[in-house]
TORKOL-4160 file (C-alpha; in steps of 0.2 Angstrom, whole numbers, padded with zeros to 4 digits, m for minus):
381
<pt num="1" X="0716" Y="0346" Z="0372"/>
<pt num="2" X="0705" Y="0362" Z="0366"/>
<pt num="3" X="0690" Y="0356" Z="0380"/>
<pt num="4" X="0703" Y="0350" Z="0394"/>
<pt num="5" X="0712" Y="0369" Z="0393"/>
<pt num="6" X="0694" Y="0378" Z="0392"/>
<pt num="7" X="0686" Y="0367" Z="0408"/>
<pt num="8" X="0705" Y="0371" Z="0418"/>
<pt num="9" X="0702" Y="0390" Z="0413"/>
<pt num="10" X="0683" Y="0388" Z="0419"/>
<pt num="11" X="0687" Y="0379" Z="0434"/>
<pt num="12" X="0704" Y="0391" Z="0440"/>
<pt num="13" X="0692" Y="0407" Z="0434"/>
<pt num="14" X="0676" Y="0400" Z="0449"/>
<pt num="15" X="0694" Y="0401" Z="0461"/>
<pt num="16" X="0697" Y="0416" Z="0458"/>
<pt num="17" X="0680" Y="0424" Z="0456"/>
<pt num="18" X="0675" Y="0428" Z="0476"/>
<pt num="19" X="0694" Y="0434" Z="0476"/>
<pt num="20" X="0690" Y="0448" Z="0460"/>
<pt num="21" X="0673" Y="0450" Z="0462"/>
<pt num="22" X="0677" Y="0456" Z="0481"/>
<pt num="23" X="0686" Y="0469" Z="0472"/>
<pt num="24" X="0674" Y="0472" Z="0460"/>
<pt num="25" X="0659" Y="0473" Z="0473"/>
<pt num="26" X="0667" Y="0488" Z="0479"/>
<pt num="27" X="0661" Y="0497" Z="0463"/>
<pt num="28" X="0645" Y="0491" Z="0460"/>
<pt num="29" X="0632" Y="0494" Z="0472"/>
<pt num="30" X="0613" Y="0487" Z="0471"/>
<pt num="31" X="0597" Y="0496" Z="0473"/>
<pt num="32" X="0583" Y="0491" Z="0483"/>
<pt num="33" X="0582" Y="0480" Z="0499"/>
<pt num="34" X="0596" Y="0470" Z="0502"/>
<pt num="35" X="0594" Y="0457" Z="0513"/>
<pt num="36" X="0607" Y="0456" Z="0530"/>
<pt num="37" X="0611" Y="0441" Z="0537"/>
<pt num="38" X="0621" Y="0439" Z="0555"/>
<pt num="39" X="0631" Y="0425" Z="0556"/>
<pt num="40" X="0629" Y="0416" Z="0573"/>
<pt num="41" X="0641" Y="0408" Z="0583"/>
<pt num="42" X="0639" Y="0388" Z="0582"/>
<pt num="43" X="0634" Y="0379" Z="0598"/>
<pt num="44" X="0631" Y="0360" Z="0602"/>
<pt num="45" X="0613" Y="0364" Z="0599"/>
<pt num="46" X="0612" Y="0373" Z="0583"/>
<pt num="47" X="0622" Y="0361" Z="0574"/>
<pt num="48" X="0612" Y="0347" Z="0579"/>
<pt num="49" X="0598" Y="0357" Z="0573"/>
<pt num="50" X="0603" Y="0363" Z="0558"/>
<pt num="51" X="0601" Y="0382" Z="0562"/>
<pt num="52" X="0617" Y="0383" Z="0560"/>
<pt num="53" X="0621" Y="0376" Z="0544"/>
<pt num="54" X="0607" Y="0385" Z="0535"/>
<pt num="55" X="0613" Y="0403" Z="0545"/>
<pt num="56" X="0630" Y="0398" Z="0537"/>
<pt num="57" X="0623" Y="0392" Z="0522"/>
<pt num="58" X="0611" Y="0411" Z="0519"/>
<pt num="59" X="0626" Y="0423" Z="0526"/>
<pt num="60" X="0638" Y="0414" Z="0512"/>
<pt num="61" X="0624" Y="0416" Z="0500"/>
<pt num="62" X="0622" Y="0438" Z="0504"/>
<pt num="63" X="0641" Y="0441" Z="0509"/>
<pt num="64" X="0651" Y="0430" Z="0496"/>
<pt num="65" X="0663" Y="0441" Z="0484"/>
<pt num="66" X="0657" Y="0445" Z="0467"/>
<pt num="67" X="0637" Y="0446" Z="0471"/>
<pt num="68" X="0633" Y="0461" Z="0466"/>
<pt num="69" X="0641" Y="0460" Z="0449"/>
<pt num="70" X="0633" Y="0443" Z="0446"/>
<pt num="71" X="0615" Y="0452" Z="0450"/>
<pt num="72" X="0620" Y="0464" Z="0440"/>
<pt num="73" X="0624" Y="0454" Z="0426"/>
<pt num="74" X="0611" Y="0443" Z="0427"/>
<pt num="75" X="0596" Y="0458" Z="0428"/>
<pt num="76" X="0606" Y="0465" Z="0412"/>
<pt num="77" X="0603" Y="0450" Z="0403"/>
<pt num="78" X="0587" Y="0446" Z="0409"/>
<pt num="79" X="0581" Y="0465" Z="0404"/>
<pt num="80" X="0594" Y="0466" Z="0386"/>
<pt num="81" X="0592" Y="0450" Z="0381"/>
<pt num="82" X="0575" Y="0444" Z="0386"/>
<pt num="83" X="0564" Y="0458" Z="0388"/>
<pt num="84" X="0562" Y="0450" Z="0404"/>
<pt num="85" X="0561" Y="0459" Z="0423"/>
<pt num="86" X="0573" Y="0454" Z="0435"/>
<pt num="87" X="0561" Y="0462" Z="0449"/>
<pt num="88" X="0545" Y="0453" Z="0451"/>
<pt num="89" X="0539" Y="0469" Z="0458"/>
<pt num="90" X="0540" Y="0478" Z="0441"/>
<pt num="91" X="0532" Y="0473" Z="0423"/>
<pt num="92" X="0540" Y="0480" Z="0409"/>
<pt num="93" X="0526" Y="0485" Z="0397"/>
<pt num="94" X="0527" Y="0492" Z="0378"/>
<pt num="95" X="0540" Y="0503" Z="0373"/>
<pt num="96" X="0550" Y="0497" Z="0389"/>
<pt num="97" X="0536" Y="0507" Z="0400"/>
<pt num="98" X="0539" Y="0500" Z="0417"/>
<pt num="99" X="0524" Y="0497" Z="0430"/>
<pt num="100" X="0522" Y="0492" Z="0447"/>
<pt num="101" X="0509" Y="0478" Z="0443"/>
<pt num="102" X="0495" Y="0483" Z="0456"/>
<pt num="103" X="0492" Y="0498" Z="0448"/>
<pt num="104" X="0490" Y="0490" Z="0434"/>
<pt num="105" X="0477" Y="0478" Z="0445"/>
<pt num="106" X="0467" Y="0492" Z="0452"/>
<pt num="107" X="0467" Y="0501" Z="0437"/>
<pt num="108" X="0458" Y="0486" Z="0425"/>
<pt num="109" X="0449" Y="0480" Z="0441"/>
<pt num="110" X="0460" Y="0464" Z="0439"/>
<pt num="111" X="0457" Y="0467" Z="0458"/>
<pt num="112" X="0438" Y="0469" Z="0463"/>
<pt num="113" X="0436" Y="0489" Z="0466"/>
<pt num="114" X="0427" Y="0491" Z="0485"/>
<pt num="115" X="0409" Y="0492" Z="0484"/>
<pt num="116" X="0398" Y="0510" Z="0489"/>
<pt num="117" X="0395" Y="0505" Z="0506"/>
<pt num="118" X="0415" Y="0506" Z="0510"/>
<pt num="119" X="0413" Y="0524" Z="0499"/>
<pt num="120" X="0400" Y="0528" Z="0508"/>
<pt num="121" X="0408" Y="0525" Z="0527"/>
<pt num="122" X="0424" Y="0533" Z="0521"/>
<pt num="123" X="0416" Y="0549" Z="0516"/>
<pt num="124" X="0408" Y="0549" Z="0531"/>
<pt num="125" X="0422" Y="0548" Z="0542"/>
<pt num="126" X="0429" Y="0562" Z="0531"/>
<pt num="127" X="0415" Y="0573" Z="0533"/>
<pt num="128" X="0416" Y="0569" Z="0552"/>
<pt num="129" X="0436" Y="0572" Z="0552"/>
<pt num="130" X="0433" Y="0589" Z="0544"/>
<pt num="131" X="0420" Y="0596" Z="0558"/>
<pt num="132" X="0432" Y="0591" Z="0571"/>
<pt num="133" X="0443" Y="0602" Z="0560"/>
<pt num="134" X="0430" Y="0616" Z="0560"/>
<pt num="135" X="0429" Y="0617" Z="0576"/>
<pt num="136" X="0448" Y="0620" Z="0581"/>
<pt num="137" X="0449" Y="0633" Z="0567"/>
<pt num="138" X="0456" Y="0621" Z="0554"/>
<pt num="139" X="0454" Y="0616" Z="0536"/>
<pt num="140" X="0452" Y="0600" Z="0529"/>
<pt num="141" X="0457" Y="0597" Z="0511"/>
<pt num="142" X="0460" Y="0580" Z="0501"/>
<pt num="143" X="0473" Y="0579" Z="0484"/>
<pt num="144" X="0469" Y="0566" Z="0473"/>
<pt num="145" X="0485" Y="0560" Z="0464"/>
<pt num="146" X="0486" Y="0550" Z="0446"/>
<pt num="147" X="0490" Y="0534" Z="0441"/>
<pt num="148" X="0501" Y="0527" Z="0427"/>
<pt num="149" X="0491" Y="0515" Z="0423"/>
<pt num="150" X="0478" Y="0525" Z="0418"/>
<pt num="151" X="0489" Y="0538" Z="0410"/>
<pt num="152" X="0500" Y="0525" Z="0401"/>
<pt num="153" X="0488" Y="0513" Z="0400"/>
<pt num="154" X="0491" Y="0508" Z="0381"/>
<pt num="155" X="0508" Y="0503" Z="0387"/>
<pt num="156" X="0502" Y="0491" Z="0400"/>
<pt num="157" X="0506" Y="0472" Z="0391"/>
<pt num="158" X="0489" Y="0465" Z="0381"/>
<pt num="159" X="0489" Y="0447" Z="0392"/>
<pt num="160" X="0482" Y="0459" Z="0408"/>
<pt num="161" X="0467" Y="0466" Z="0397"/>
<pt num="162" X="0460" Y="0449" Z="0397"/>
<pt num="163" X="0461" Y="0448" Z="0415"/>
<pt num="164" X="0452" Y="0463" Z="0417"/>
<pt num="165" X="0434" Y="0469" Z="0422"/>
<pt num="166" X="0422" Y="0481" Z="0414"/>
<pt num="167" X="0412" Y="0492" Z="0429"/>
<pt num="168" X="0419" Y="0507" Z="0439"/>
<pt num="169" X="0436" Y="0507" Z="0447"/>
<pt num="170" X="0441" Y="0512" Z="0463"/>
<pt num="171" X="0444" Y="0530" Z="0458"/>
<pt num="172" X="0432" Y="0532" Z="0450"/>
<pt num="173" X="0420" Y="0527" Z="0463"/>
<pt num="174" X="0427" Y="0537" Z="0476"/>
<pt num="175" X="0426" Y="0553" Z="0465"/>
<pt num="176" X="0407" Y="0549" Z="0461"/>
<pt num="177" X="0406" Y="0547" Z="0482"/>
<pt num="178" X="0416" Y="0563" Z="0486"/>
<pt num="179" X="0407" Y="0575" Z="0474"/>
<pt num="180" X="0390" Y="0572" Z="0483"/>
<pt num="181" X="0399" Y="0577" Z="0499"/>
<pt num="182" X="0404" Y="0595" Z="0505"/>
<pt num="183" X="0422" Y="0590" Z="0506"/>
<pt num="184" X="0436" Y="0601" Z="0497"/>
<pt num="185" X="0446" Y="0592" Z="0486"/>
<pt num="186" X="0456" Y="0592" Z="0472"/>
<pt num="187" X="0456" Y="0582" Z="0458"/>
<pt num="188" X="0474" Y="0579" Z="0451"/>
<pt num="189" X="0467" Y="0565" Z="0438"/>
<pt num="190" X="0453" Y="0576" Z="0432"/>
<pt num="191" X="0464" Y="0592" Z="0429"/>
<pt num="192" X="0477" Y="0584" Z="0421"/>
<pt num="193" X="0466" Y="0575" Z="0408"/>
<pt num="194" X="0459" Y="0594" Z="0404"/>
<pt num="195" X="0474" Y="0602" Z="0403"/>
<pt num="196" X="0489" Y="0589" Z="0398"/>
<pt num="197" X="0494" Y="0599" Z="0385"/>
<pt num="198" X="0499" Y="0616" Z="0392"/>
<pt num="199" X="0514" Y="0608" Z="0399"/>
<pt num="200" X="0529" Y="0601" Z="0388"/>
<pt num="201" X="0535" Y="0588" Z="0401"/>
<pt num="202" X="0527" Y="0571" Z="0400"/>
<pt num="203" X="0514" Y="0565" Z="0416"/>
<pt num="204" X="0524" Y="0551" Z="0417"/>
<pt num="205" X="0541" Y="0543" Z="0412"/>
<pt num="206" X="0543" Y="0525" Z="0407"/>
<pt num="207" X="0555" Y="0522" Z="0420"/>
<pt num="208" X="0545" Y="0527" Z="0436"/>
<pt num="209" X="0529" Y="0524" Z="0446"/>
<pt num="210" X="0528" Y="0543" Z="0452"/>
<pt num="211" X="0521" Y="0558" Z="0441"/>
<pt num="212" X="0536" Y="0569" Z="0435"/>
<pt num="213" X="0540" Y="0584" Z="0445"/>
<pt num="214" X="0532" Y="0598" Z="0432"/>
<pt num="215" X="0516" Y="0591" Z="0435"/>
<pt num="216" X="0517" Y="0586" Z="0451"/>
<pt num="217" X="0521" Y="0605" Z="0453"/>
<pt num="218" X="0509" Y="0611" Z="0442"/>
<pt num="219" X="0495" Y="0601" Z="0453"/>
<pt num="220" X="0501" Y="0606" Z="0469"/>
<pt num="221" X="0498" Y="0624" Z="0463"/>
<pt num="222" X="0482" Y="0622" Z="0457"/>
<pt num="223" X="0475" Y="0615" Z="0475"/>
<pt num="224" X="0486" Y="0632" Z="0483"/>
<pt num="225" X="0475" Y="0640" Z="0471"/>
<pt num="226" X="0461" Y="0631" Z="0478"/>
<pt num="227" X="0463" Y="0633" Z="0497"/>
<pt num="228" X="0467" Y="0652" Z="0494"/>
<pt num="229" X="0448" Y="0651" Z="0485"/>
<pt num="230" X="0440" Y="0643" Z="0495"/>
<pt num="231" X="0447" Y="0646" Z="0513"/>
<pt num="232" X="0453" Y="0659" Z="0524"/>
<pt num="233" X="0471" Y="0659" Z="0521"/>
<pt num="234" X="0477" Y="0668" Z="0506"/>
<pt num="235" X="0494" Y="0658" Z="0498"/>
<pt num="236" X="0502" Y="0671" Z="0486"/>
<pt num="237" X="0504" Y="0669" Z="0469"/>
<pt num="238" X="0516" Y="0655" Z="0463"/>
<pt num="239" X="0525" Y="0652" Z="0445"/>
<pt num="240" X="0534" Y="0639" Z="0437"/>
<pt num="241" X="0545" Y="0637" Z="0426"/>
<pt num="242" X="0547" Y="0621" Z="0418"/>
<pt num="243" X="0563" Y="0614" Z="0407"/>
<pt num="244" X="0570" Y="0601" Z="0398"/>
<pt num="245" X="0588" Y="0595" Z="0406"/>
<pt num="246" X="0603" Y="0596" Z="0397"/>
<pt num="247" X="0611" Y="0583" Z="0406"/>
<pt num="248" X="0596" Y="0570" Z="0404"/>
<pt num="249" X="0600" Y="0564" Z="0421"/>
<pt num="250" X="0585" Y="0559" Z="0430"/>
<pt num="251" X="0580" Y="0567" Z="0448"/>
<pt num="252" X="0572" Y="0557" Z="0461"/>
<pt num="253" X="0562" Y="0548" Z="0459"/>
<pt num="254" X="0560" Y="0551" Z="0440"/>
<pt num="255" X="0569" Y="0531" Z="0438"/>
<pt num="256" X="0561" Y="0523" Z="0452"/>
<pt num="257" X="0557" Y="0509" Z="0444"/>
<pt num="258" X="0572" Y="0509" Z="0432"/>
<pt num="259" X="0585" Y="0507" Z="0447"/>
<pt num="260" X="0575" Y="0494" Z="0457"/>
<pt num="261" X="0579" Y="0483" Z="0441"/>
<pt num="262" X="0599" Y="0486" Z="0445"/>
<pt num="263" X="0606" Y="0488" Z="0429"/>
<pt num="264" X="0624" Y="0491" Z="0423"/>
<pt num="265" X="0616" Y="0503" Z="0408"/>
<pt num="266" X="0607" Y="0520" Z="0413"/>
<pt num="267" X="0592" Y="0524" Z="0406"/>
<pt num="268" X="0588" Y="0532" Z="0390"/>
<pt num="269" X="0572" Y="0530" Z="0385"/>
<pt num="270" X="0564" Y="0547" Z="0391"/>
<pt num="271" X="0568" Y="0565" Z="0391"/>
<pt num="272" X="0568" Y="0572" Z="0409"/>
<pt num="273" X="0563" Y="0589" Z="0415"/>
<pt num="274" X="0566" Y="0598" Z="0429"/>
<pt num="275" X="0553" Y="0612" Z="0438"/>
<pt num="276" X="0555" Y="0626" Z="0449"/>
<pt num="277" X="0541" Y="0636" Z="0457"/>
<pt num="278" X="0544" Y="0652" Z="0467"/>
<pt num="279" X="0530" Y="0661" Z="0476"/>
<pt num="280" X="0529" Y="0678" Z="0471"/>
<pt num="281" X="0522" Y="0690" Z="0483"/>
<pt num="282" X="0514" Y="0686" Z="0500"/>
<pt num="283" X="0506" Y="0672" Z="0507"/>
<pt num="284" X="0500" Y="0669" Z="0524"/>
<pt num="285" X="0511" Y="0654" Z="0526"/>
<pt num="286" X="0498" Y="0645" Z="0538"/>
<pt num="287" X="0505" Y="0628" Z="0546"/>
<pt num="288" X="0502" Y="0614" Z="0536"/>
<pt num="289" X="0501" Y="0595" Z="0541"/>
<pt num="290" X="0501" Y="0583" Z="0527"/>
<pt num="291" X="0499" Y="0563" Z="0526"/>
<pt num="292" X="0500" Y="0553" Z="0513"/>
<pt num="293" X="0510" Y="0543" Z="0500"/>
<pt num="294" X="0526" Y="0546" Z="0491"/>
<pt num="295" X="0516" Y="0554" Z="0476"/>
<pt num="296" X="0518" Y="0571" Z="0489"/>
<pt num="297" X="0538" Y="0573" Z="0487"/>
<pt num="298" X="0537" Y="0582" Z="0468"/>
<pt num="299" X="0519" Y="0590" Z="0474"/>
<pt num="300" X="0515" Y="0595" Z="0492"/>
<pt num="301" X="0534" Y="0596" Z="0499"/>
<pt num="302" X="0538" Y="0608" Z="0483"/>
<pt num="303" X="0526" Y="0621" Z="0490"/>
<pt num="304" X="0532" Y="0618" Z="0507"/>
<pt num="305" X="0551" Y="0621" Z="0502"/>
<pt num="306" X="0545" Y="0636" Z="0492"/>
<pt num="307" X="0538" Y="0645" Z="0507"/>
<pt num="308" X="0520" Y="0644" Z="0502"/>
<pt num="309" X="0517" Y="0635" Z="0521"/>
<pt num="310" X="0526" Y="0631" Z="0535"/>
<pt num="311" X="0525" Y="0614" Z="0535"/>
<pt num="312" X="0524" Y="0606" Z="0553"/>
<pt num="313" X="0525" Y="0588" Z="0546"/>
<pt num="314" X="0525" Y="0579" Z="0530"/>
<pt num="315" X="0520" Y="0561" Z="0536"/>
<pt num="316" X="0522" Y="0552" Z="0520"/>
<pt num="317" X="0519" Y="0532" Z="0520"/>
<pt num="318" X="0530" Y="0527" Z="0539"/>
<pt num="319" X="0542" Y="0542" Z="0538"/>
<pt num="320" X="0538" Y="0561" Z="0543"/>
<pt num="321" X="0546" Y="0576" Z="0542"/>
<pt num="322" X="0543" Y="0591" Z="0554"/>
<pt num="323" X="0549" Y="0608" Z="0558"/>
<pt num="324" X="0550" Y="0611" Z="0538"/>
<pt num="325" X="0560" Y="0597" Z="0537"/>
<pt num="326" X="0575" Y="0600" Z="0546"/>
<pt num="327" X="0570" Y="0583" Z="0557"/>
<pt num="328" X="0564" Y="0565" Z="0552"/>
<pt num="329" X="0555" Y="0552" Z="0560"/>
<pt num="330" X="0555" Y="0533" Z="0556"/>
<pt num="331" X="0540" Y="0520" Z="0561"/>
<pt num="332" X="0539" Y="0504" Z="0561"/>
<pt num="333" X="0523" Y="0503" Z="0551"/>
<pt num="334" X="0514" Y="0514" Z="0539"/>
<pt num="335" X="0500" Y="0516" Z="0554"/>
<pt num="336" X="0510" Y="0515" Z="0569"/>
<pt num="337" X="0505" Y="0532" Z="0574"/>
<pt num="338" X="0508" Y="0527" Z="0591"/>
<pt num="339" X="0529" Y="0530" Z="0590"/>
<pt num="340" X="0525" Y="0547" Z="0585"/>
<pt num="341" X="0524" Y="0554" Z="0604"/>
<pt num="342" X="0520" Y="0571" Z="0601"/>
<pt num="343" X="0510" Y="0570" Z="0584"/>
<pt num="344" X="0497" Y="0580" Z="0593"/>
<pt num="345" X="0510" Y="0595" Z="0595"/>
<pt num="346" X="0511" Y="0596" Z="0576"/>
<pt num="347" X="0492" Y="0592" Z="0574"/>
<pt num="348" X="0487" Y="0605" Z="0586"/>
<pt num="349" X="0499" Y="0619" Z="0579"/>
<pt num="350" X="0493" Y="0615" Z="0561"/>
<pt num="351" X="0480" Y="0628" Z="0551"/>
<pt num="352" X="0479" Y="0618" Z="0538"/>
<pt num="353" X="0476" Y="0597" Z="0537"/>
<pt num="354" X="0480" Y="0590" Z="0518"/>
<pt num="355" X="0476" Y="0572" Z="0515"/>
<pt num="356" X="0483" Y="0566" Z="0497"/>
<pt num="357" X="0478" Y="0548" Z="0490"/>
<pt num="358" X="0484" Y="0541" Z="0476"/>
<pt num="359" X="0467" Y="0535" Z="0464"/>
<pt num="360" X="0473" Y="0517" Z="0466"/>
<pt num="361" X="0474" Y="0518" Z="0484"/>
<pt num="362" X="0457" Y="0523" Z="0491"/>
<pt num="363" X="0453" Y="0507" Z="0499"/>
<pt num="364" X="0466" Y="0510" Z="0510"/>
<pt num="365" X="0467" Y="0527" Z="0512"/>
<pt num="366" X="0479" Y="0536" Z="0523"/>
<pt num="367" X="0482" Y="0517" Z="0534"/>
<pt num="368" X="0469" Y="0522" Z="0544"/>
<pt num="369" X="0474" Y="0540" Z="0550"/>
<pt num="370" X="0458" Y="0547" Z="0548"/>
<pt num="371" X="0450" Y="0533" Z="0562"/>
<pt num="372" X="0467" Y="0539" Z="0571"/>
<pt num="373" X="0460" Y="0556" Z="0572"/>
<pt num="374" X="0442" Y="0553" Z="0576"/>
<pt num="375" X="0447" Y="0542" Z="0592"/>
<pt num="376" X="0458" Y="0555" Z="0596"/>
<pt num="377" X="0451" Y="0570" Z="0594"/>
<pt num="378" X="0459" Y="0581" Z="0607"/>
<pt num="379" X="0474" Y="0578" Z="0597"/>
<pt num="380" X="0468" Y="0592" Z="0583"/>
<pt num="381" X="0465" Y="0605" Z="0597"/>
């Protein structure tokens, strides 16, 4: 009797579910990309087909009621109960330190690093890039940004060390490259391994891909420090402050990671900190045009919204923000320079030309922006 009341209750509760978990969907939304799925209006010849089955069949599976809170359910017991990532797109690694694997791949050369006669060309093209920049009165300046899995890299799971291969990596071949050239860069790797300890704040949390504000602050400083150095434009004097929150409540995207896994508990295996910079006394806010990757947002766009620069455009991966980002534009691709009509406008207004690079990203360096620019070099006039 026990087993015929218990399969009634199971089967009247899968009844109901789409009804309650409608509801319940209204509170609990998912992180990430979430695919949409028309449906399509059946015809003689999409039946016969199939197509419009399997439409039906994928628009039932996206839209049904209760879906999100099965995901959620599902990616909490997965994480909770299995130590187990619901994202294939994230390893969890020691001490629940999460990582987007191919950092992890360039990292322990899991991935073959490109050989010296791609360094070579690309510091070429660099060196070519920045005598166009010469000669329409600009500066040309590459920042280098870290990795976590060099910085955490005793948190990285054991079974990828086996995988791995001794040699240079990538970074580490394309700073042996750079420094034999006359190209001013910044090292954010470099500085942070001879300085981590004047700043409380970690490098890195467990639950993102992206170095922590304080230090992408702090490094963003540093290369302000470098262009007033080393160039014609003085940028002032800037401080920071740096401080542990009282809320604990990370800022994007501190959690990155953390939320792509779409869990009901919040995180709370870090202590998070917030920064402030201000620029204290004048600088001589030349325009500034930046491309690069999401590592810029808690660097570059800090100085920018601090009134070190004007900042013309913040190209950052297929999105950019000009006229100090009052405006955005989206692309279709991370090198679909093409949409951006009048990126020559921005480029030809700009004193200043920063290109940041993530270390485990210079084999693809700036998705060809810098072969943009030397085919189109009336664009930097």
């Amino acid at each position: 009797m026990r087993r015929e009341k218990l399969f009634i209750f199971c089967f009247l509760l899968m009844l109901i579910f789409p009804v309650c978990g409608h509801y319940a969907d209204k509170y609990v939304s998912l992180n990430g990309v979430t695919e949409t799925t028309e449906l399509s209006h059946p015809s003689i010849s999409n039946v016969l087909d199939g197509t419009f089955q399997e439409n039906f069949g994928t628009y039932i599976e996206n839209h049904f009621g209760g879906r999100n809170l099965l995901i959620k359910m599902r990616s909490q017991l997965l994480y909770s109960g299995f130590n187990s990532s619901p994202n294939k797109n994230v390893v969890i690694g020691k001490k629940q330190y999460l990582f987007e694997p191919e950092y992890i791949y360039k990292e322990l050369n899991i991935y073959p690093p490109a050989g010296d006669d791609y360094f070579d060309e690309l510091i070429s093209k660099l060196e070519s890039l920045q005598s166009l920049c010469k000669e329409n009165g600009k500066e040309l300046y590459i920042f280098v940004t870290p990795s976590k899995a060099f910085f955490c890299k005793d948190m990285i799971p054991e079974k990828y060390y086996s995988l791995g291969n001794d040699g240079e990596n990538n970074y580490q071949r394309f700073i042996r490259h750079i420094k034999d050239s006359d190209l001013k860069f910044f090292d954010s790797h470099d500085y942070i391994c001879n300085h981590e300890d004047e700043i409380e704040a970690p490098i890195f949390y467990s639950t993102g891909i992206h170095w922590s504000h304080p230090w992408g602050n702090k490094c963003a400083i540093e290369l302000a420090d470098l262009i007033t150095a080393s160039g014609k434009y003085n940028l002032g004097t800037i401080a920071q402050k740096v401080k542990k929150k009282k809320n604990n409540e990370p800022t994007n995207p501190d959690s990155d990671l953390y939320d792509s896994l779409n869990l009901f508990v919040k995180p709370d295996n870090d202590d998070y900190y917030k920064s402030k910079i201000k620029l204290e006394g004048e600088s001589s806010c030349p325009n500034v045009f930046l491309r690069g990757g999401s590592f810029m947002g808690q660097s570059l766009g800090a100085l920018g919204r601090a009134g070190v620069w004007n900042t013309t455009a913040h190209f950052e991966n297929n999105y950019c923000f000009i006229n100090n980002y009052s405006e955005t534009i989206t692309l279709s691709g991370f090198d679909a320079y093409s949409e951006f009509d009048n990126i020559g406008e921005y480029l030809g207004k700009s004193d200043i030309i920063i290109l940041e690079v993530n270390e485990a990203a210079t084999p693809n360096m700036s998705w060809e922006f810098i072969d943009y620019l030397l085919e189109n070099s009336q664009l930097l006039q």
